[in-house]
N, C-alpha and C positions, 0 to 999 in steps of 0.2 A: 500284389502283382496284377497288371489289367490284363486282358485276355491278347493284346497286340505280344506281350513279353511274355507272357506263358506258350503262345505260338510259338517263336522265337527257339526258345528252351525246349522245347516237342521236337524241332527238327534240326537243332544241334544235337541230343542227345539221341537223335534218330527214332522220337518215341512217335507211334504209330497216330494218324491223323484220328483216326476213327476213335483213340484213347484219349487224345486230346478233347473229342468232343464229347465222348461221355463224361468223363470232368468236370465242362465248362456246364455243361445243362445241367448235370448233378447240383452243380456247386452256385451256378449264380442263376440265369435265364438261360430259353432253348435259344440256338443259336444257328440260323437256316442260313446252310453254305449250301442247298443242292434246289430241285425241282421240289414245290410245294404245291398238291390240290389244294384250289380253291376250299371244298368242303372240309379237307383236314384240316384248314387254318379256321372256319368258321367251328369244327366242332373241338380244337386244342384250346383257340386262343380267345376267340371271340365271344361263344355262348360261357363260359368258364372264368372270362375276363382276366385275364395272363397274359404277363408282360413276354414279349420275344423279342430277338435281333437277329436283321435279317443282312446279308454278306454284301460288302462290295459289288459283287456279280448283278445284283440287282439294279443299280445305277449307272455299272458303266458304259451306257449307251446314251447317257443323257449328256445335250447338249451345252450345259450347263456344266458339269467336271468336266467338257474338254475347250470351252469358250471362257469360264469364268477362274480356271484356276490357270498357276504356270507349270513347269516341267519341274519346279522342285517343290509344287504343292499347296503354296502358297498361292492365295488370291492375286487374281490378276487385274489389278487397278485399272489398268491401260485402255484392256477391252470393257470392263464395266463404266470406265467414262463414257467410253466413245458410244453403247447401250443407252444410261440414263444420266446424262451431267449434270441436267436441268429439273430434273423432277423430284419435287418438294418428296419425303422421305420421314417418316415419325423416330424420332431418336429421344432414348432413354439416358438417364444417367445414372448409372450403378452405384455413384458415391453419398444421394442426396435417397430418403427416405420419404414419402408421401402416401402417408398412410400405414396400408402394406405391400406397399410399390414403390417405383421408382417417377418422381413426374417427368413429365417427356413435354418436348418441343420440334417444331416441324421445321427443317431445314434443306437446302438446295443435295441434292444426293452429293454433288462435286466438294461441296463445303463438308461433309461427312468426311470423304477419302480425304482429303488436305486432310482434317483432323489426324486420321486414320493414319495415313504417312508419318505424321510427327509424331504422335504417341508411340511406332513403333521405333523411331530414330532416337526418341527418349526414353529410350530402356524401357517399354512399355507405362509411362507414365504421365499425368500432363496435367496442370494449372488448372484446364476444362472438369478434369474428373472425369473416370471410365465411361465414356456413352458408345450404346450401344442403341443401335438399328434394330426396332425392333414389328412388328404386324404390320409389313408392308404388303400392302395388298399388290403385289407385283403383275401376277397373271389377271388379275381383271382387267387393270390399269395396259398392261401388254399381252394383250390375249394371243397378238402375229407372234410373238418370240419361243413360242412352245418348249421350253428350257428342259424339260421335264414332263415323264407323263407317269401319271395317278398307277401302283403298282394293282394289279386285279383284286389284291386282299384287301385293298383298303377302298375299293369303288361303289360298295354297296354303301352311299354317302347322302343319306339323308337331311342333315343340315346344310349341305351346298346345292344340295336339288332344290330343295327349298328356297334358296337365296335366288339362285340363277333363275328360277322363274318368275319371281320379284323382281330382279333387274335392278337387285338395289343395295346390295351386299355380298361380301362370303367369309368364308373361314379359314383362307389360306392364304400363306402368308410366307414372306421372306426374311432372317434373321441373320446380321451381320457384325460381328461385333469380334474386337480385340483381344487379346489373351486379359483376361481375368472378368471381362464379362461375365454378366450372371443375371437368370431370372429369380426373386425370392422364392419363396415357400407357399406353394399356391394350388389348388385342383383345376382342372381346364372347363372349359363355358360349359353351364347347363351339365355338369359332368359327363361330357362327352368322352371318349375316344381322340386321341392322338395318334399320329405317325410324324416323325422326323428324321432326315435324312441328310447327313453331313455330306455339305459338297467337298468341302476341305475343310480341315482342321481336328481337333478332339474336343469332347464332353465330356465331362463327368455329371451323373447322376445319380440324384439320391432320393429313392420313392419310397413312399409309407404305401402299404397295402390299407383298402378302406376299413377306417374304422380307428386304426392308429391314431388317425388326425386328434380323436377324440382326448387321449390322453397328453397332447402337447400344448392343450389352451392354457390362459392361463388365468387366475381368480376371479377375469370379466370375462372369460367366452371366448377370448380370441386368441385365434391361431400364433402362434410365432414368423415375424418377418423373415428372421434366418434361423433355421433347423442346428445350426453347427453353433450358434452364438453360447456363450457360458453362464447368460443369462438364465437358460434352460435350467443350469445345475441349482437353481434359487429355488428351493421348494416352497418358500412364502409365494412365489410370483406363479410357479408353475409348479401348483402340490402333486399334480399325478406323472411328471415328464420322465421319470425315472421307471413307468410301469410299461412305456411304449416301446415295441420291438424295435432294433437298431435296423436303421432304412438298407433297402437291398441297393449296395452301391454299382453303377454298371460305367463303364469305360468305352465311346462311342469313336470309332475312330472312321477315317474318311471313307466318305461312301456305304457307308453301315447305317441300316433305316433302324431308329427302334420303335417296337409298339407300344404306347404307351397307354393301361386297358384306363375301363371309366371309373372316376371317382378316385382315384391312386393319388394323394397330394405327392408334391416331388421339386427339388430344388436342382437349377442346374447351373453347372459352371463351364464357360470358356478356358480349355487348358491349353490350346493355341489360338493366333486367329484363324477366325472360322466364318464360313457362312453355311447356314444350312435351311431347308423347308421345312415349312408345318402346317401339316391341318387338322383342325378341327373338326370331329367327323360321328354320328350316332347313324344307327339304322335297330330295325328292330329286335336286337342281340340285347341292347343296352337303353331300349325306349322305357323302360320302366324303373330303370333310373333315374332317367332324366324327371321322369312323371314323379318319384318319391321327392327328387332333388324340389322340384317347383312347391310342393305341398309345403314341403320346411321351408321354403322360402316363404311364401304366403303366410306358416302360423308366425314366421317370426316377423315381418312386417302387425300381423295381427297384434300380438303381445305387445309392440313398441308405441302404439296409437292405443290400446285399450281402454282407455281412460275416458274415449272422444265418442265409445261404443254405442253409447246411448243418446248423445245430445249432436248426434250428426245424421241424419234420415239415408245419405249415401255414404255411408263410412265404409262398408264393404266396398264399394266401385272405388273408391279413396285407397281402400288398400292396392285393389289391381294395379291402380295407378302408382300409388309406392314402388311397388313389387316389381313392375316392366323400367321401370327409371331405376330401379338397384340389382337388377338380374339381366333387363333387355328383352324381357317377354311377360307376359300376362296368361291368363286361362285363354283369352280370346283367341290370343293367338295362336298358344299351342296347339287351340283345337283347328284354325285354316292351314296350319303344318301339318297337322295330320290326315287334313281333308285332301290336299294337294300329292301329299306321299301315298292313298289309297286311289286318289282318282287316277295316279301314272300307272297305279297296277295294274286297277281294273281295268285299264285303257289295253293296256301290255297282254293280261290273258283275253281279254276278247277278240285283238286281233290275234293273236297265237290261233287260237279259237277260228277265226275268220278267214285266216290267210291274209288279209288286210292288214298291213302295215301301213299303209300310203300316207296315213295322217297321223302318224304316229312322230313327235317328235324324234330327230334322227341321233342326238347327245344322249337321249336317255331308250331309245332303242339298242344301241350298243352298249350300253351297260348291263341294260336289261335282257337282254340278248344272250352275252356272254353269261351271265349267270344264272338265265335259265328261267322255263314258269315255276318250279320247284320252288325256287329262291322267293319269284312274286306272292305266292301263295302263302308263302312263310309269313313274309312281310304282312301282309293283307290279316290274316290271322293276330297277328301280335298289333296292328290298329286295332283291331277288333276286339282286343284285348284289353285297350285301353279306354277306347271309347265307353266298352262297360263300367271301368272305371270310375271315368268322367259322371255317366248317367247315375251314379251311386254316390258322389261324391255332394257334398252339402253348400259347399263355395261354387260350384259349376253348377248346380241350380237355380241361387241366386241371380248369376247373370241374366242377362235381355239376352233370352236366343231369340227375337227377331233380326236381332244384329249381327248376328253369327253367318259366317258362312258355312260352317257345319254344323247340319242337322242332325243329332247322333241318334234318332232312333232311326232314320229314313238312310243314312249312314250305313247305320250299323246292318238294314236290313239289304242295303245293296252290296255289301262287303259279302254276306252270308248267299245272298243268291250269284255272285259271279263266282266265289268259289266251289258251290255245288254245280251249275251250270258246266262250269271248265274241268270241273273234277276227270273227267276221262283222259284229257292230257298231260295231268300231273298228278301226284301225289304228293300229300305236304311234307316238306321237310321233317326227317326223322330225331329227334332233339334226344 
């Protein structure tokens, strides 16, 4: 039974809300119908990494469930032509396998919805094969349209800080797709952090807690395409897949954000049509995952070229370059991501510090703002945390730091003198 029908059943039988919800948090994930502090979500869900779903109530003031859907629920074609008819749009196909994905082509958004229209007129089926809309960078591409705005739990967003002051990417993304769409079996970028939030329709999903993944490879290393396939039941092909706990299933229904913590592999399915957001999102709750995540990425490029170890004079800079073309970042990088997310802090407590804001960017003043120097300092600390890392680490050595825009001992010693400096208007976060 999903949590929409167990509602249902509470207040036909007159069973008390408050039973209801101890139940549901008992039994699957917490499940936020009321007002949540900031810090209670950062010390339940975020330092702890736990999944939650947060209530209708949370979205419906966005412009989007009341421009993008109709009065029975369903996506509204009409107004999203008349929005984007013409703008090219990445779509997937759910029927055709590429890799461990689906390959995708780029098409006019109008040519989608014609699609879209006929496979619902054909009993959800079509010659084309299930495609599905998927990392459409909507709000970069429409920044005037404001459809939606970022909930306060999910704004401490250090991969999009990152982008947006690059002026060259992000992480957030629009997902539109038919009843039986589906993403495969997959952990999110850089094992970030998720939130997504159904404009209309339903989800099912199915998440493996970290670690899980481990026991579903199969004789070569690799993950499963799809989680549910009977292949799984082949102990010659997947000798341990019988040792892996069965995935916490969760039932997302409209208007319902779920969080989805870092490193969780998870497979999801469209049970209506639906459109819904998502982003992509780490801050320093979950920075040192991402920091373990890149290492394994690095040894495993290493092992795969080992052979070339000796008879290549740059075969270490060979791997970084592997590493950034099969992950999307390098050491180099993550260390100017970290230098960019420490330099908005320090900026942030010294004007606290100054009374000077004035030159303070005004997107990340309000973030920064709303969450406080508390929050900065936390942040500021957990670079600082990594950065020692980094200065210990044997591959991060190697590199050309003249090339670097972060310098981690001079780094790491301004990180340590802004936070004793501003020590008197904050105190760090209590973990």
């Amino acid at each position: 039974m999903d949590r929409e029908a167990y509602r249902n059943c509470c207040s036909l039988v007159k069973i008390p809300r408050q039973t209801y919800e101890q139940f549901w948090s008992s039994h699957f994930v917490d499940y936020i119908d009321k007002e949540l502090s900031y810090s209670r979500f950062f010390r339940k869900y975020l330092l702890p990494n736990h999944p939650c779903m947060f209530s209708r109530r949370f979205t419906e003031d966005w412009n989007c469930r009341k421009r993008w859907v109709t009065e029975e629920g369903k996506p509204n074609f009409q107004n999203l032509l008349q929005d984007f008819a013409e703008t090219p749009v990445p779509v997937a196909n759910c029927n055709a396998k590429e890799y461990n994905s689906n390959p995708k082509q780029v098409m006019p958004f109008k040519e989608f919805i014609h699609y879209w229209r006929e496979f619902i007129q054909n009993g959800h089926s079509s010659p084309k094969g299930c495609l599905y809309l998927k990392d459409w960078h909507m709000s970069r591409d429409f920044p005037e349209h404001n459809v939606y705005a970022t909930p306060v739990f999910f704004s401490s967003d250090w991969l999009n800080e990152y982008w947006d002051t690059l002026e060259v990417d992000d992480y957030r993304f629009i997902y539109m797709g038919p009843k039986g769409s589906w993403t495969p079996f997959h952990a999110d970028v850089f094992r970030s952090y998720s939130w997504s939030a159904n404009v209309c329709g339903r989800k099912k999903w199915l998440l493996y807690p970290p670690g899980q993944e481990e026991f579903l490879r199969d004789t070569h290393g690799n993950l499963p395409y799809d989680v549910t396939s009977s292949e799984l039941r082949d102990r010659g092909l997947f000798p341990h897949s019988e040792e892996a706990c069965q995935p916490l299933e969760i039932i997302q229904e409209a208007g319902e954000i779920i969080f989805v913590p870092s490193g969780w592999h998870h497979q999801v399915y469209n049970l209506e049509d639906t459109i819904s957001i998502n982003h992509n999102w780490l801050n320093g709750c979950n920075i040192d995952i991402m920091w373990q995540f890149l290492q394994n990425e690095l040894s495993s490029v290493q092992k795969e070229i080992d052979e070339w170890r000796n008879t290549m004079d740059s075969w270490h800079q060979h791997c970084q370059v592997i590493m950034k073309a099969c992950s999307g970042i390098d050491y180099g990088e993550f260390a100017s991501f970290l230098k960019i997310i420490a330099d908005n802090r320090m900026a942030f407590l010294n004007a606290c510090s100054s009374g000077d804001s004035s030159d303070y960017p005004q997107h990340l003043s309000e973030t920064l703002t709303t969450l406080g120097p508390y929050h900065a300092a936390f942040d500021l600390q957990r670079v600082a945390n990594i950065i020692e890392c980094l200065l210990c680490n044997e591959d991060f050595k190697r590199l050309d730091h003249s090339t670097l825009t972060l310098q981690p001992e001079s780094m790491l010693q301004q990180i340590q003198d802004t936070i004793q400096s501003t020590r008197g208007q904050h105190l760090l976060y209590q973990e």
